[in-house]
mmCIF file of the C-alpha atoms, coordinates in Angstrom:
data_MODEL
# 
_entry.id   MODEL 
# 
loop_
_atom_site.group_PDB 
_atom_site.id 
_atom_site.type_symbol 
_atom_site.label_atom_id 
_atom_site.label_alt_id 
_atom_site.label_comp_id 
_atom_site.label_asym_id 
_atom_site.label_entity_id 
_atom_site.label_seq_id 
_atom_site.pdbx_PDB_ins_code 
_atom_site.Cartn_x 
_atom_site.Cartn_y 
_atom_site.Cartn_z 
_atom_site.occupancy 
_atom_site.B_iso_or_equiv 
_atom_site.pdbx_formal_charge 
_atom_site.auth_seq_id 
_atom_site.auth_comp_id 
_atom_site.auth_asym_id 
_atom_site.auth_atom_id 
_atom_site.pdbx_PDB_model_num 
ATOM 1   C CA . UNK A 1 1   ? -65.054 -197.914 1.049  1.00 0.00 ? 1   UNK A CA 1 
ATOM 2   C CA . UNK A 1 2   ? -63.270 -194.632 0.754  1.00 0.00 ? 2   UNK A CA 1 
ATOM 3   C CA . UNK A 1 3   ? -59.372 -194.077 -0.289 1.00 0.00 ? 3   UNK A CA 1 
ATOM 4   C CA . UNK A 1 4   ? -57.017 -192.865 2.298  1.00 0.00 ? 4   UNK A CA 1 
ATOM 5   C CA . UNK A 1 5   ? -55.689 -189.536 0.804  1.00 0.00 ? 5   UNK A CA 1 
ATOM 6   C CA . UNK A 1 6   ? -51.841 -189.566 0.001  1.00 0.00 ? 6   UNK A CA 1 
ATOM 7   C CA . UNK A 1 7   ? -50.792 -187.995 3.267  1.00 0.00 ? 7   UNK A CA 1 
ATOM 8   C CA . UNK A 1 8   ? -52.419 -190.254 5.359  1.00 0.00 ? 8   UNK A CA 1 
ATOM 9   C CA . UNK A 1 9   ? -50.507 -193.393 3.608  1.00 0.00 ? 9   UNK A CA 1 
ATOM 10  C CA . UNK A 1 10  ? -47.145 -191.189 4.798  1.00 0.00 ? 10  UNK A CA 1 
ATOM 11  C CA . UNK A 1 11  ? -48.354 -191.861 8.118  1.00 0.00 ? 11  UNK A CA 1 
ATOM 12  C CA . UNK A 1 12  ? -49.282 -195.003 8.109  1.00 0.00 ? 12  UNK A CA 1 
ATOM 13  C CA . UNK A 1 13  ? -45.884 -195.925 6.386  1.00 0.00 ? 13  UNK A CA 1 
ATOM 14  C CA . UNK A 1 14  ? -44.256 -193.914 9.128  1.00 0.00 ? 14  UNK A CA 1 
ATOM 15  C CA . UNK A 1 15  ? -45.500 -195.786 11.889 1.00 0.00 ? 15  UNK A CA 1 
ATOM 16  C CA . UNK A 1 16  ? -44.061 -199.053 10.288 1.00 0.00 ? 16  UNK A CA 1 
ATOM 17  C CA . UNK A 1 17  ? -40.361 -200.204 10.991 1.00 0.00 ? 17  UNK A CA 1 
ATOM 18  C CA . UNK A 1 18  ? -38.058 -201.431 8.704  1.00 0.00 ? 18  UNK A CA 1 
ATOM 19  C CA . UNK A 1 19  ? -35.932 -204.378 10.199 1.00 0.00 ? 19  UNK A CA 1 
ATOM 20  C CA . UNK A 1 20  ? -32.361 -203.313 11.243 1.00 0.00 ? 20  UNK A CA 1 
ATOM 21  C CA . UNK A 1 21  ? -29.452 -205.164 8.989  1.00 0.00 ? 21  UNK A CA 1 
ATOM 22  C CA . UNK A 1 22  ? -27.963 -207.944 11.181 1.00 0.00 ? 22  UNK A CA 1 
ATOM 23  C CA . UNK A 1 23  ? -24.429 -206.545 12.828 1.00 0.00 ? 23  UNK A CA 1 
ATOM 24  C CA . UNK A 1 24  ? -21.584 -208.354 11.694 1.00 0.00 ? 24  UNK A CA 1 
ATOM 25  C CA . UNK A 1 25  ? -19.893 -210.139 13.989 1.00 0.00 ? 25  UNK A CA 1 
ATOM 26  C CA . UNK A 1 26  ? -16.699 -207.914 15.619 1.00 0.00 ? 26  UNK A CA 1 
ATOM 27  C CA . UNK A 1 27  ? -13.143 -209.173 14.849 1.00 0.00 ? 27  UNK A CA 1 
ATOM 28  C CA . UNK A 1 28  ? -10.659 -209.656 17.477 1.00 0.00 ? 28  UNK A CA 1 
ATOM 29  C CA . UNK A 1 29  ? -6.984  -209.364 17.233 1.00 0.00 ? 29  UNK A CA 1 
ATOM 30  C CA . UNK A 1 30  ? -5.142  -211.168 19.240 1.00 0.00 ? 30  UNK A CA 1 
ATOM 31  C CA . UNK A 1 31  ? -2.603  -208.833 21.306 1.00 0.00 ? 31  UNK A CA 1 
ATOM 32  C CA . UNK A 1 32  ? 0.871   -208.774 21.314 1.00 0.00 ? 32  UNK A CA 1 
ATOM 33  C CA . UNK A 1 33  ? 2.495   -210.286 24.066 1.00 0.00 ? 33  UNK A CA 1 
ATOM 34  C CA . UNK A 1 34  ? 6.011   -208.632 25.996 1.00 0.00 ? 34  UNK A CA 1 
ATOM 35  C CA . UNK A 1 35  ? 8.158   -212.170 25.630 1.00 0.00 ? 35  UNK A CA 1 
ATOM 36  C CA . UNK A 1 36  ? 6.964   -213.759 22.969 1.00 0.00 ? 36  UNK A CA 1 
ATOM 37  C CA . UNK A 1 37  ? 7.707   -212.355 19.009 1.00 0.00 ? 37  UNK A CA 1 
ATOM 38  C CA . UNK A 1 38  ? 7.697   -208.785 19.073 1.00 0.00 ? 38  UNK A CA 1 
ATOM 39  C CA . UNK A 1 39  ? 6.815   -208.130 15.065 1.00 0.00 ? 39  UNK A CA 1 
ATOM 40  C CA . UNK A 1 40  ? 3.716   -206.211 14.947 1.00 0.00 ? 40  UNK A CA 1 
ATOM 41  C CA . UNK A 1 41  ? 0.213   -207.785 13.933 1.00 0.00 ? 41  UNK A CA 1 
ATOM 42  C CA . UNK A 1 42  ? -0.987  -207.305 10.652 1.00 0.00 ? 42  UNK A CA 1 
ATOM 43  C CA . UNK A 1 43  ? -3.825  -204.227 10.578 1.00 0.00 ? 43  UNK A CA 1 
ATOM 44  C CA . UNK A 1 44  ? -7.635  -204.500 9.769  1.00 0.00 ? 44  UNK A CA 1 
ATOM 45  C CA . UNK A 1 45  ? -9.405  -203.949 6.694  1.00 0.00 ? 45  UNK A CA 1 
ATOM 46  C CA . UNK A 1 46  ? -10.244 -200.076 6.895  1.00 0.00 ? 46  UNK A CA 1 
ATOM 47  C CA . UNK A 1 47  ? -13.856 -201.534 6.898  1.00 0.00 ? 47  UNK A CA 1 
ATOM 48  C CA . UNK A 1 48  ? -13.808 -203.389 9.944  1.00 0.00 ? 48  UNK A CA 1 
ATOM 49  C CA . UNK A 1 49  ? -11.842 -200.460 12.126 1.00 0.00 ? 49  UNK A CA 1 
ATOM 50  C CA . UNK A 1 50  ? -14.877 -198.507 11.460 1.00 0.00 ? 50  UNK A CA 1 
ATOM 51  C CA . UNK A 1 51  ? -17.271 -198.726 14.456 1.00 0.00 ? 51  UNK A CA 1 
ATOM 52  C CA . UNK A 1 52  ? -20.715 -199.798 13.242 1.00 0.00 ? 52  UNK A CA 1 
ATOM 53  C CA . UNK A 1 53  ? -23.656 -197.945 14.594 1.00 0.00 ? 53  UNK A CA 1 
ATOM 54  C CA . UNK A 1 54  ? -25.323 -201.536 15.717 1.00 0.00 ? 54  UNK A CA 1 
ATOM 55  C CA . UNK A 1 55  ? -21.655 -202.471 17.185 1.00 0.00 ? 55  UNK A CA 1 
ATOM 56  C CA . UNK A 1 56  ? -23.542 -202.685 20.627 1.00 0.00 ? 56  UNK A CA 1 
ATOM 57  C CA . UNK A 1 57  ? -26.797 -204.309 19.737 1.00 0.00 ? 57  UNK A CA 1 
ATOM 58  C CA . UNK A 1 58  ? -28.326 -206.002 23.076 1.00 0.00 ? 58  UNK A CA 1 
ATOM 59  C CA . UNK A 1 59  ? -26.148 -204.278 25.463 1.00 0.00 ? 59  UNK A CA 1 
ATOM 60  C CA . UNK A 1 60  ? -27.298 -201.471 27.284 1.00 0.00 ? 60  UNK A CA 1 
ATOM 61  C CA . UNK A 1 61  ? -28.099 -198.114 24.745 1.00 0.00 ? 61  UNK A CA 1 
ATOM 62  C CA . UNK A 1 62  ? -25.845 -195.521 24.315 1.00 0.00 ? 62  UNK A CA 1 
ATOM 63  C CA . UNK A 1 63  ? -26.633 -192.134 22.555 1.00 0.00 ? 63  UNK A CA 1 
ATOM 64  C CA . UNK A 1 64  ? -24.843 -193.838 19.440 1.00 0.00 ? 64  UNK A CA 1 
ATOM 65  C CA . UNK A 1 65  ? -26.949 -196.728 19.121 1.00 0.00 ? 65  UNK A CA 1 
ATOM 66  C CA . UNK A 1 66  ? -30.488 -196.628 18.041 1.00 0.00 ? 66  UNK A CA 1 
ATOM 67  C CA . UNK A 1 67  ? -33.331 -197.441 20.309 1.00 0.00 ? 67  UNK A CA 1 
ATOM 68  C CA . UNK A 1 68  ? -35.345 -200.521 19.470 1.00 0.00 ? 68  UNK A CA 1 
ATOM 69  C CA . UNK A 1 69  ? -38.338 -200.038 17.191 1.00 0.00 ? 69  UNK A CA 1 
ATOM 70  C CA . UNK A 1 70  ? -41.810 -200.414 18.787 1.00 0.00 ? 70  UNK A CA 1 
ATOM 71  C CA . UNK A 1 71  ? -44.313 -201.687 16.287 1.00 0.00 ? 71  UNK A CA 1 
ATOM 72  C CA . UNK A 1 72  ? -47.874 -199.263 17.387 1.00 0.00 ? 72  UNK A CA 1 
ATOM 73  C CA . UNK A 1 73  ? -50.669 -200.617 15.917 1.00 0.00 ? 73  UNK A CA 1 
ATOM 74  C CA . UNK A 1 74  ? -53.127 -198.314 13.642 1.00 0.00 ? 74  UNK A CA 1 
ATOM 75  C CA . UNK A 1 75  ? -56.391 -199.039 13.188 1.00 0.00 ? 75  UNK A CA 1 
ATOM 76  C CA . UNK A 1 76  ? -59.170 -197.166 10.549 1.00 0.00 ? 76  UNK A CA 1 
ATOM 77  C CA . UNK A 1 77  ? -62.277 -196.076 12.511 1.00 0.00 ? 77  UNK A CA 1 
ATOM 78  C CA . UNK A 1 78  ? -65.352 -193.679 11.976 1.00 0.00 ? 78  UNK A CA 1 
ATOM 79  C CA . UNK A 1 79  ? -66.137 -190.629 14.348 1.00 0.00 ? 79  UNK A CA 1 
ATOM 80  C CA . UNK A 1 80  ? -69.541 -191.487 16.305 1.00 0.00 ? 80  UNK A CA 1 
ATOM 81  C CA . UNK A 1 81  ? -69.591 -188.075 18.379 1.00 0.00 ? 81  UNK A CA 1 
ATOM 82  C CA . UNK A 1 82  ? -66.488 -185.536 19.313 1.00 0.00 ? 82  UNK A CA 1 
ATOM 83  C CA . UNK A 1 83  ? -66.363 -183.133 22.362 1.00 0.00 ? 83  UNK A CA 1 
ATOM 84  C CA . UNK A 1 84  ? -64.478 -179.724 21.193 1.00 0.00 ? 84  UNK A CA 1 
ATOM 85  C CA . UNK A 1 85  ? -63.963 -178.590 24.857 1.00 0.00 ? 85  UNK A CA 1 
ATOM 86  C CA . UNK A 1 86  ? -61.820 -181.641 25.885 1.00 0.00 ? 86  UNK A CA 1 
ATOM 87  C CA . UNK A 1 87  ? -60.633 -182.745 21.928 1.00 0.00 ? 87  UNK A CA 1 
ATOM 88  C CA . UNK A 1 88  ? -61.825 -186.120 22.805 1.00 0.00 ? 88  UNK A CA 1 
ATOM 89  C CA . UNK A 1 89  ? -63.631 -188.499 20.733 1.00 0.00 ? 89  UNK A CA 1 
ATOM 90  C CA . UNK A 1 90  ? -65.587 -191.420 20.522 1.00 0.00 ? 90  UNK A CA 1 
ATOM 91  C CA . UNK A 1 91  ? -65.053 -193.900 17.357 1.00 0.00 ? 91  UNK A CA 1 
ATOM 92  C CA . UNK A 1 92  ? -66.395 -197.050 16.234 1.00 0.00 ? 92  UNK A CA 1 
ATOM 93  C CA . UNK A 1 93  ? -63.309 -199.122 14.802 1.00 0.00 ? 93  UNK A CA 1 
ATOM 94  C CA . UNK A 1 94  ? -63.622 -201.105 11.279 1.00 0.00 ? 94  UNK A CA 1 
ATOM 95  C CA . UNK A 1 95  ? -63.334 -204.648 11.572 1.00 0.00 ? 95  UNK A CA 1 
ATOM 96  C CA . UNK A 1 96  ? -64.981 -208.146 11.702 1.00 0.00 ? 96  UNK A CA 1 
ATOM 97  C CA . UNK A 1 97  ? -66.093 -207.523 15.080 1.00 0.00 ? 97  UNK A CA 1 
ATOM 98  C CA . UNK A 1 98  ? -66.793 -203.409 15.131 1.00 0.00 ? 98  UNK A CA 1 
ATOM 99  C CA . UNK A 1 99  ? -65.843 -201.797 18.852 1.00 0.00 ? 99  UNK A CA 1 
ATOM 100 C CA . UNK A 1 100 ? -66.641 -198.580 20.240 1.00 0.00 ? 100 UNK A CA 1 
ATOM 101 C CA . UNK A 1 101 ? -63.527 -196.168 21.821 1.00 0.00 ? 101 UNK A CA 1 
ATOM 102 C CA . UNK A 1 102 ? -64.707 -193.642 23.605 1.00 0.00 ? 102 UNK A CA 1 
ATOM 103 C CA . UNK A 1 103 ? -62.497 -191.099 25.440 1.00 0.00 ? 103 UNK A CA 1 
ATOM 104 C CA . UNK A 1 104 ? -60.137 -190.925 22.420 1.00 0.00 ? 104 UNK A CA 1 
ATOM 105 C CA . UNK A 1 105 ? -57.804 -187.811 22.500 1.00 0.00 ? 105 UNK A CA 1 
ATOM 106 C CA . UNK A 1 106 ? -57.763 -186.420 19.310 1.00 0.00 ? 106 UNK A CA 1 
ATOM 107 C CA . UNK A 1 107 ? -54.355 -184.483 17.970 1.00 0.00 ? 107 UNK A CA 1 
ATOM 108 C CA . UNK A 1 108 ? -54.899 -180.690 17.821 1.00 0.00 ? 108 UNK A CA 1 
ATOM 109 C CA . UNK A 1 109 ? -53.318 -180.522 14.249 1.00 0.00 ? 109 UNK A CA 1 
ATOM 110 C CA . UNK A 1 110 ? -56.978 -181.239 13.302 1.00 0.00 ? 110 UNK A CA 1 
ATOM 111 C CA . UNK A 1 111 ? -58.985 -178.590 12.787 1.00 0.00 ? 111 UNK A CA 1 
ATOM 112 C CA . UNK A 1 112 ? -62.728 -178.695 14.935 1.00 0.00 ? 112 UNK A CA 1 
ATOM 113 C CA . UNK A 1 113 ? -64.478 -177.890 11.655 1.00 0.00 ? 113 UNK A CA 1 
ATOM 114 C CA . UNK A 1 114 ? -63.281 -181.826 9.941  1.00 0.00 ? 114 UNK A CA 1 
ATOM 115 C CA . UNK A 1 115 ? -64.930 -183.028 12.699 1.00 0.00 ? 115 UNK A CA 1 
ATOM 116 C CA . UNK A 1 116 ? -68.214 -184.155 11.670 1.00 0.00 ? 116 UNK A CA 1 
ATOM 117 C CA . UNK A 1 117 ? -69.902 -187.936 12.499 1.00 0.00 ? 117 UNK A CA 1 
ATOM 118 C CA . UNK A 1 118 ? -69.450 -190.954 10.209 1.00 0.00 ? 118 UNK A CA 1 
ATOM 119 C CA . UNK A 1 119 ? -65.592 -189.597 8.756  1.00 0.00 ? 119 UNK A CA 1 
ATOM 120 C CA . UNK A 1 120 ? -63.762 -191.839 8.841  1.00 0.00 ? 120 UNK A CA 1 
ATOM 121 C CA . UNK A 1 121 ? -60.426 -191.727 10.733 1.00 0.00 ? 121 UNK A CA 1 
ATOM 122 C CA . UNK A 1 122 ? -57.286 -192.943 11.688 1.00 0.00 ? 122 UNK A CA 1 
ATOM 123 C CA . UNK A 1 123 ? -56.119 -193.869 15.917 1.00 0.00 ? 123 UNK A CA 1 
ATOM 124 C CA . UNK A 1 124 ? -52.632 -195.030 16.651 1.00 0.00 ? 124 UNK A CA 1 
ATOM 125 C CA . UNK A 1 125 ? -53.159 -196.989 19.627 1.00 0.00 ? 125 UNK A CA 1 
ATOM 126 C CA . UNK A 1 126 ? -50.043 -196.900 21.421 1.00 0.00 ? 126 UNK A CA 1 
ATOM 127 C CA . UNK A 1 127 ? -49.534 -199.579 24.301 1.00 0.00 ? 127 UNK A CA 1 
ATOM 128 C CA . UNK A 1 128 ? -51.831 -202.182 22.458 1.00 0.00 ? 128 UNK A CA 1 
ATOM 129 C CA . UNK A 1 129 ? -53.109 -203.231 26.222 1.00 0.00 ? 129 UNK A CA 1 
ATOM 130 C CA . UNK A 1 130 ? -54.171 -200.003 26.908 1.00 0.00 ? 130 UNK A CA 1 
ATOM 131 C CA . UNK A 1 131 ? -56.586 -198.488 25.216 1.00 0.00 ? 131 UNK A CA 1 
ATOM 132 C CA . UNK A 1 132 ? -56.579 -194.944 27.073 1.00 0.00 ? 132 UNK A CA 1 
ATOM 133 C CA . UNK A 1 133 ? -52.953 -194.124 24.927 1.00 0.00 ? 133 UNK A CA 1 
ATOM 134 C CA . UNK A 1 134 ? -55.359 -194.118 21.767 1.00 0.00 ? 134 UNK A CA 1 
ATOM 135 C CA . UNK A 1 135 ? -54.976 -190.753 20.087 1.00 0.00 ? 135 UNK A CA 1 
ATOM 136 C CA . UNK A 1 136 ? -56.982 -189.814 16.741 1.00 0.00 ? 136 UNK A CA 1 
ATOM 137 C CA . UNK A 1 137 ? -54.711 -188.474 14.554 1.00 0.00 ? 137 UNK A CA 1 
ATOM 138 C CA . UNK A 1 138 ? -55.280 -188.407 10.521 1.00 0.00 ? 138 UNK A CA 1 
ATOM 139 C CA . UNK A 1 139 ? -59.000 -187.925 9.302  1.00 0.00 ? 139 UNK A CA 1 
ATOM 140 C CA . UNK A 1 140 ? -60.207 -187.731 5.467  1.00 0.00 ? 140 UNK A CA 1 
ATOM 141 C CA . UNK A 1 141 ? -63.571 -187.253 3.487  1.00 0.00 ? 141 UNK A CA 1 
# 
């Protein structure tokens, strides 16, 4: 079985998501009330006055918090046939149980000359349910 060149494994890595650290948990100060002792409350750590970037994990996104990772799975396949008018492919994917895409948009970043049959190749599928968002994007010798 041939070796994914050192590029592609950049990819593949890329596509992966690291989990997020768990947010710590937000201290609250109580306030000071009018009537009762008016000596001030003693401040935060400096660490905890700092506003973490996950401070607002599962409420609704703001530009400072980071969307949610979605995992995309990617899946080696071999090039049966490619059209060069459209860019779109058909490939047979590697597995147990071998399936044929066909339809595959291929990413333009590839030259039409790597295309040949039997290469094998690399298809991010996207929405896992839907196998039009395939798209072929790495391919090696």
């Amino acid at each position: 079985m041939p070796r994914l060149p050192p590029e592609a494994w950049t990819l593949v890595r890329s596509t992966g998501a690291a989990p997020f650290p768990k947010p710590r948990p937000a201290r609250v100060r109580a306030r000071a009330t009018t009537t009762g002792d008016p000596s001030p409350l003693p401040e935060a750590p400096a660490s905890s006055r700092a506003r973490s970037r996950y401070a607002n994990r599962g409420q609704q996104s703001s530009a400072l918090s980071p969307e949610p990772e979605v995992h995309m799975p990617v899946y080696r396949a071999r090039l049966v046939s490619w059209n060069s008018g459209t860019y779109r492919a058909v490939v047979r994917v590697d597995g147990s149980s071998p399936q044929t895409l066909t339809d595959v948009r291929v990413s333009r970043a590839i030259p039409s000359g790597e295309m040949t049959a039997t290469r094998p190749c690399l298809i991010d599928t996207g929405d896992h349910g839907d196998p039009a968002d395939a798209i072929l994007y790495a391919i090696w010798t």
